[in-house]
N, C-alpha and C positions, 0 to 999 in steps of 0.2 A: 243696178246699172242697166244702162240700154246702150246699142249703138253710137259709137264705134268706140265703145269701151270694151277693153280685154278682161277676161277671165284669165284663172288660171289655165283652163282649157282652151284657150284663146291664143293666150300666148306662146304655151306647146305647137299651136296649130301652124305660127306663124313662126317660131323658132322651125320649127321641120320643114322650111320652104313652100309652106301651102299645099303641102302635099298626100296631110294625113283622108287615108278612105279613097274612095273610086273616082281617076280619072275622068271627067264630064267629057262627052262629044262636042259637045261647045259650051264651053264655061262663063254663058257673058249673063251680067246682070243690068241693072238701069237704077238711075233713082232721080229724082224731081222734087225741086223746092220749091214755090209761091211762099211768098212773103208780103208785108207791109210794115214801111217803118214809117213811125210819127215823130219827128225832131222838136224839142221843148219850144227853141226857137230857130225859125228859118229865117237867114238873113237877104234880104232882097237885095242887097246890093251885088250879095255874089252867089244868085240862085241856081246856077250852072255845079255849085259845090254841095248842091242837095237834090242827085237828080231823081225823080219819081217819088221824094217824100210825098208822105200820105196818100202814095198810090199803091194797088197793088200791082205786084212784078211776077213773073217768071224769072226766081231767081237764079236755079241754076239747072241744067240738066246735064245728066251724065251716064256714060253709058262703060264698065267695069267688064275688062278681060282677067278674068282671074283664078286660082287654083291651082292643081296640079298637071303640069306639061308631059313631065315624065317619071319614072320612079323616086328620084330625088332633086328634080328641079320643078319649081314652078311659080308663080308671079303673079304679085297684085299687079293691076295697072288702070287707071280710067283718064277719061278723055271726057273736058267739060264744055258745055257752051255757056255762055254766062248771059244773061239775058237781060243783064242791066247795058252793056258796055257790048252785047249784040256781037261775039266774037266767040269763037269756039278755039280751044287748044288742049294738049298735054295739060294731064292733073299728075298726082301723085304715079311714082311709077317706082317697083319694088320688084327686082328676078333677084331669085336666089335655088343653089345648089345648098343642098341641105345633106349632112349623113349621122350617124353617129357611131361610138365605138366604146367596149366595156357594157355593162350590163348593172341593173339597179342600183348600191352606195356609190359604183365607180365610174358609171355612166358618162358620158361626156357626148353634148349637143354641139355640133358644130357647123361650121357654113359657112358660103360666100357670097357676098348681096352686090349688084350693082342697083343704084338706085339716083333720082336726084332732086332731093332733098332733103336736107339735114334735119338726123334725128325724123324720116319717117321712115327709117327701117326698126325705129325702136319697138320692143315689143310693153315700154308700161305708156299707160296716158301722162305724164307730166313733160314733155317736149314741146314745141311750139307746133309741130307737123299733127298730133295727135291727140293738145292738149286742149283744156278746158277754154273759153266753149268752145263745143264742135259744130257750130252752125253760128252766123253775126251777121247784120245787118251790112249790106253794099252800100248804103246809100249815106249810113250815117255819117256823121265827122269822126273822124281817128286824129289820136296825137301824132306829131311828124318824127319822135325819134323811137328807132328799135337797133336792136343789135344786129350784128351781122349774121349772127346763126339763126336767127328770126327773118334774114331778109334775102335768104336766097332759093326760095323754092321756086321750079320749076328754070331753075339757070342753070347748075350745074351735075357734074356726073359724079357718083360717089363709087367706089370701088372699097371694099371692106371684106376684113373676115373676123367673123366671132364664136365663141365657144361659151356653154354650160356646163357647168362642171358640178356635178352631184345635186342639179335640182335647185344650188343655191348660190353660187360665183358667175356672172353674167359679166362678161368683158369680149371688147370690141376694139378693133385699127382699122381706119380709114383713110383714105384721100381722096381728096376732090380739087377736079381740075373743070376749068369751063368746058358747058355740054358743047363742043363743037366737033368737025370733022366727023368720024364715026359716031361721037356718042350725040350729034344735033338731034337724032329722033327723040333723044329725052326731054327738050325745050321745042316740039314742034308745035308751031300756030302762038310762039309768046314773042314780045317786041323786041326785038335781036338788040336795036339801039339803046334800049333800059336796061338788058341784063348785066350781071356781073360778069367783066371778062379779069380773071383771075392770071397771077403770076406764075406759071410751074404748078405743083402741088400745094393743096392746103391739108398738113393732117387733122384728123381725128381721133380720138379714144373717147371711150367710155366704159366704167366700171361699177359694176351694181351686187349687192347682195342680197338675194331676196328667200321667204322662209312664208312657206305654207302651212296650217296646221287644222288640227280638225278636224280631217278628213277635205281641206279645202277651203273649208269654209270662212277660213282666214287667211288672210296674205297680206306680206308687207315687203315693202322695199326702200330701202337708202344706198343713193350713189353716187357719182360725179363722173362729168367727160369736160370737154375742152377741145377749145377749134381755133387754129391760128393760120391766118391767110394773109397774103399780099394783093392788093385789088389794085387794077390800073383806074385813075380816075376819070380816064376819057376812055368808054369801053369800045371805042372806034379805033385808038390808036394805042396798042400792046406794046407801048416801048416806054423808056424813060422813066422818070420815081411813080413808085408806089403806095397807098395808103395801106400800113398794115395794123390789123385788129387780132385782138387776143382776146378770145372768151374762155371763159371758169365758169362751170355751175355745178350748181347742187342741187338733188332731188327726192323725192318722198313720194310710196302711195301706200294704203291700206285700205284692204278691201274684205268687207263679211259682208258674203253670200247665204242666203236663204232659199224656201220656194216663196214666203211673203214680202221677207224683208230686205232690201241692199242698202250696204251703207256704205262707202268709198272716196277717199279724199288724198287730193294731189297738191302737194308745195313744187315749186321752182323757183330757182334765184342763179341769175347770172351778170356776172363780173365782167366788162369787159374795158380793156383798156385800148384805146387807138391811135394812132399819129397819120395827121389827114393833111395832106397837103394846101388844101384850099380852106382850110380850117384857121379860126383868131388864134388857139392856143398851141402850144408845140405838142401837148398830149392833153386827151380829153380823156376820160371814165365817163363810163354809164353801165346803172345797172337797174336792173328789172328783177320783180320780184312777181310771180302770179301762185293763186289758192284757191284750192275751193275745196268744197262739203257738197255730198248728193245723199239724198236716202230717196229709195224706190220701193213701195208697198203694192205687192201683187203683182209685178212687173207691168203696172200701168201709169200708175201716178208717183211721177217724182219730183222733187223738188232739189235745187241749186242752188246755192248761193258762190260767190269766187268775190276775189281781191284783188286786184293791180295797184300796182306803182311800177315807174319808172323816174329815176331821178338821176343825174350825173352832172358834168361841168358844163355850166353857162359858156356860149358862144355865140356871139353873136353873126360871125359868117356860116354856121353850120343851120341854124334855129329862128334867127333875127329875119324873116324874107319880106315884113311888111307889108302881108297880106293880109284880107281876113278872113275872120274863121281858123285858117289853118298855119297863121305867125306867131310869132310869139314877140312881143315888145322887148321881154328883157332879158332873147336870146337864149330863154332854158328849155332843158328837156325833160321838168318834171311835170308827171303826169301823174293822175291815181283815181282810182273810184271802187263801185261796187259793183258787181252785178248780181241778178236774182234771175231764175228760171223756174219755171211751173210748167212740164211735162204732162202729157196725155196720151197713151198707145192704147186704141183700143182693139189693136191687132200689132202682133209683132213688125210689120213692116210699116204701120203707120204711127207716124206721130206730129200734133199739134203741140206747140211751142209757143209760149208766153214770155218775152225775156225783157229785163228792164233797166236798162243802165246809167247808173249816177254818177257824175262824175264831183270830186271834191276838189281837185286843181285840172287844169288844161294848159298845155304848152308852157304853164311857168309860173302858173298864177291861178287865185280862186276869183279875179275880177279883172274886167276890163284886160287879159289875158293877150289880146291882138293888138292891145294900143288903140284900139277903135271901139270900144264901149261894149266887145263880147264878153261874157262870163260866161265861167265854165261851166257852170248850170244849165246854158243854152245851150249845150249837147247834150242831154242826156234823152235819151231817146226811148221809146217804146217799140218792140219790134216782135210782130206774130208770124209763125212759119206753117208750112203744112210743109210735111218731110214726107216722100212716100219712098220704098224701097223696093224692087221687084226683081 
């Protein structure tokens, strides 16, 4: 595994608040993407939906305050420009008080995070914040439906506390309320008009068992969390009915570590059911399923493979916009494909990226998809990165 995949040692680091080893004088890092993506086919009639295909970009730059603040608190946090869409804001952002209490079988990891967004205070890769890939084309076309725990980063504030218990019980409470008032620095420089403006509290949990062995060199985990919230539909005006969603999911990783060899692989699948006011049906379901397999030889060359789907209830006021490229004719939201990646670091902080995405259905269909003569084959895109990390 590479970047920003957890080790076991990883996840220690980031269970104890960022805090394990000597406080930095100034703890800031950076890191820089250029990209190129190729789309199978660009549609000219709405060429503004594929901007800088087959050019290269400056895709993202960012610059990372991170690490230990004080003896038991300290904090991811970075701050990006995006170089496609020429706007710089709040990335990921992670403070946590960390302590612990007991001592080796009876140990117990514990802590409190503010953060906002869901599932990136998790410490395995299978989350939408953390999950598989960790780097994706800007330019390409995306499906138009995700869930809601997939669609609120960098809107709201999460306030959480969680505990380890013997190495191998990982469980977590949260709530998240819209980042505003005190908590806005956590959505600073994002479009206040797009974001989610939230009812009251939305909770969180999640529960995990995870089990090391080998001296490490194996680890696995299975667990599940859930997030139910009430979202105003017009994020301008906080009064009146609600749309409210309920997500369920389930998770998986396993991971063997070598000095040659990594092999490591992440399942997710989440449920979720909603009742949307401007929506055709009285309740919709959608659920998403993503996978993948890595193996990394000499901690240089790796390779990827992953899975998507997304499939749930046809609607046509949710799905139907009669666009193209990005409508869908016949109002679904199923979606699915593959992807493939070919890794190259020939230094720990650098890495070239090959990633190659095929898609099997788009918006609801394997053909003619938009009502206007797209297939879903005409997204699937080629897309090359340089990652550097400093």
């Amino acid at each position: 595994m590479s970047w920003p995949e957890l080790t076991p040692t990883g996840r220690q680091f980031k269970l104890n608040g960022y805090t394990l080893g000597e406080r930095l004088r100034l703890p800031l890092a950076g890191m820089l993407q250029a990209s190129a993506t190729s789309t199978a086919s660009v549609d000219p009639r709405v060429a503004d939906s594929f901007p800088k295909d087959r050019q290269a970009t400056l895709q993202q730059a960012s610059v990372f305050l991170s690490g230990k603040l004080a003896e038991h608190v300290g904090v991811f946090s970075q701050y990006s420009y995006d170089g496609v869409e020429h706007h710089g804001s709040i990335d990921n952002v992670d403070l946590r008080y960390a302590n612990h209490t007991g001592e080796a079988t009876g140990k117990v990891v514990y802590g409190f995070t503010l953060h906002n967004n869901p599932t990136v205070q998790d410490v395995y890769n299978t989350g939408q914040a953390w999950g598989f890939p960790y780097a994706s084309s800007p330019v390409a076309a995306a499906p138009n439906a995700a869930t809601a725990i997939e669609s609120l980063g960098q809107q709201v504030a999460g306030l959480g506390a969680y505990a380890l218990w013997r190495d191998t019980v990982y469980g977590e409470l949260s709530v998240y309320r819209t980042a505003d008032g005190a908590f806005s620095p956590l959505r600073l420089g994002t479009d206040h008009a797009e974001d989610a403006a939230l009812k009251g509290y939305a909770p969180y949990w999640r529960l995990a068992l995870q089990h090391d062995w080998d001296h490490a060199r194996h680890s696995a985990m299975v667990g599940a969390y859930g997030l139910v919230l009430d979202r105003y539909p017009d994020n301008t005006v906080r009064s009146g009915p609600t749309d409210h969603y309920r997500d369920l999911g389930v998770d998986a990783q396993y991971q063997y570590i070598t000095d040659r060899h990594r092999v490591s692989a992440q399942l997710n699948y989440v449920s979720e059911k909603a009742r949307i006011g401007a929506a055709s049906n009285a309740s919709n379901d959608l659920h998403s399923l993503r996978a993948k397999a890595t193996y990394y030889f000499d901690k240089q060359y790796g390779f990827s493979v992953g899975r998507f789907a997304t499939h749930g209830t046809a609607d046509d006021a949710l799905y139907n916009t009669g666009e193209p490229v990005n409508g869908s004719a016949t109002g679904s939201p199923n979606s699915a494909g593959t992807l493939w990646e070919f890794d190259y670091l020939p230094r720990r902080d650098v890495r070239f990226m090959l990633q190659y995405t095929r898609y099997n259905r788009f918006n609801g269909a394997a053909t003619n998809y938009d009502g206007q003569g797209r297939n879903a084959r005409d997204n699937n895109a080629l897309y090359l990165m340089l990652w550097l990390m400093f």
